[in-house]
VMD Tcl script that draws the C-alpha trace (Angstrom):
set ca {
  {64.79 81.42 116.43}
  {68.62 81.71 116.96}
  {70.71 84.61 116.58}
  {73.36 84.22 113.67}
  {76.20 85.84 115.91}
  {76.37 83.19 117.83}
  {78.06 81.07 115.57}
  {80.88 83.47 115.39}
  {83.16 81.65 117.94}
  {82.64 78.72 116.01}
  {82.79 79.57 112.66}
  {85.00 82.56 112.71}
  {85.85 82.46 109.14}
  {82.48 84.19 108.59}
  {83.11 87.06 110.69}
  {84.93 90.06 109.62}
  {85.97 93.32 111.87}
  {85.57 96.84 110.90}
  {83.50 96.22 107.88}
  {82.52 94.35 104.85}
  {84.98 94.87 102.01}
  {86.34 90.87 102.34}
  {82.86 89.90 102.24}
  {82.23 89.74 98.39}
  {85.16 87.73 97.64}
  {84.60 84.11 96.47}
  {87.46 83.25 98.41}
  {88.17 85.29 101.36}
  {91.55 86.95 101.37}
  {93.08 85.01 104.11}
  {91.69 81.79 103.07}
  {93.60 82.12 100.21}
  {96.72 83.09 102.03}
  {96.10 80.46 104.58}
  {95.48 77.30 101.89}
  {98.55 78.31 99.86}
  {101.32 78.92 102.19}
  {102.35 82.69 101.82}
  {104.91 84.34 103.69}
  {103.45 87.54 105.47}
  {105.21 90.07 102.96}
  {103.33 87.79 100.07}
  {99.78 87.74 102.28}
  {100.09 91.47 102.67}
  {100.20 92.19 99.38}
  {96.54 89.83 98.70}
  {95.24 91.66 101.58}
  {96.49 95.30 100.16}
  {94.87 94.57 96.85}
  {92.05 93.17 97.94}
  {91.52 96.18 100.29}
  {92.31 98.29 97.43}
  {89.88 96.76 94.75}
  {86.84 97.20 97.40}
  {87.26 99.86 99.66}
  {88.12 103.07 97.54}
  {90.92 102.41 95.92}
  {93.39 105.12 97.71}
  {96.62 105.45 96.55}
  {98.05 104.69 100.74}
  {96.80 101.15 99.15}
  {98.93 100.90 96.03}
  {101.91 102.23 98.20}
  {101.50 99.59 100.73}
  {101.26 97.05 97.84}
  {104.24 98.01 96.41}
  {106.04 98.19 99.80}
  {105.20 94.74 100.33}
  {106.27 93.82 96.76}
  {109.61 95.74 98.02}
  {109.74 93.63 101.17}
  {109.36 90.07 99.39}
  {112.07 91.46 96.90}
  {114.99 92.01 99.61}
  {114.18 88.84 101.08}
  {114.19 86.76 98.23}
  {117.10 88.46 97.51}
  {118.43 87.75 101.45}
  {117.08 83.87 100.35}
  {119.28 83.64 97.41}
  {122.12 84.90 98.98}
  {122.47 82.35 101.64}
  {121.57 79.72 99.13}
  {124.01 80.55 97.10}
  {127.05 80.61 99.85}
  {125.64 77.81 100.87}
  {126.40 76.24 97.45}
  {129.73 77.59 97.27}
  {130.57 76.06 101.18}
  {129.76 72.65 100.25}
}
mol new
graphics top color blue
foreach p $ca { graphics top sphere $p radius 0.5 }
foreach p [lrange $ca 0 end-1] q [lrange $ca 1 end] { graphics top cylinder $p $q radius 0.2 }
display resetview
């Protein structure tokens, strides 16, 4: 008989740190993330809610949530900007 953890280098997909609360998902948070291309303020914000859905939803949660929300906001905004001098140069 094998032991499971040994297919943890291999497969480490299946493994979580520090606890469970990923676990239950269909689709693992960073699957997710990883198979749809999101920038790390939009990844945060999966993780955050994620986190906050399963693991006592604390309010330091929603305020991380929305901090990342702020984040991706200033650097669309940032995005846009250049884009639109850009426009303007040509």
């Amino acid at each position: 008989m094998s032991d499971k953890s040994m297919f943890d280098e291999v497969f480490p997909q299946g493994k979580q740190i520090g606890g469970s609360h990923y676990k239950q998902f269909v689709i693992q948070p960073w699957t997710f993330i990883r198979k749809n291309g999101l920038n790390p303020f939009q990844a945060n914000v999966i993780k955050y809610v994620c986190r906050y859905l399963t693991k006592g939803k604390t309010l330091e949660d929603l305020l991380k949530i929305k901090h990342y929300c702020d984040l991706e906001i200033e650097h669309l905004k940032e995005s846009d900007g250049k884009n639109n001098k850009k426009k303007h140069n040509s």
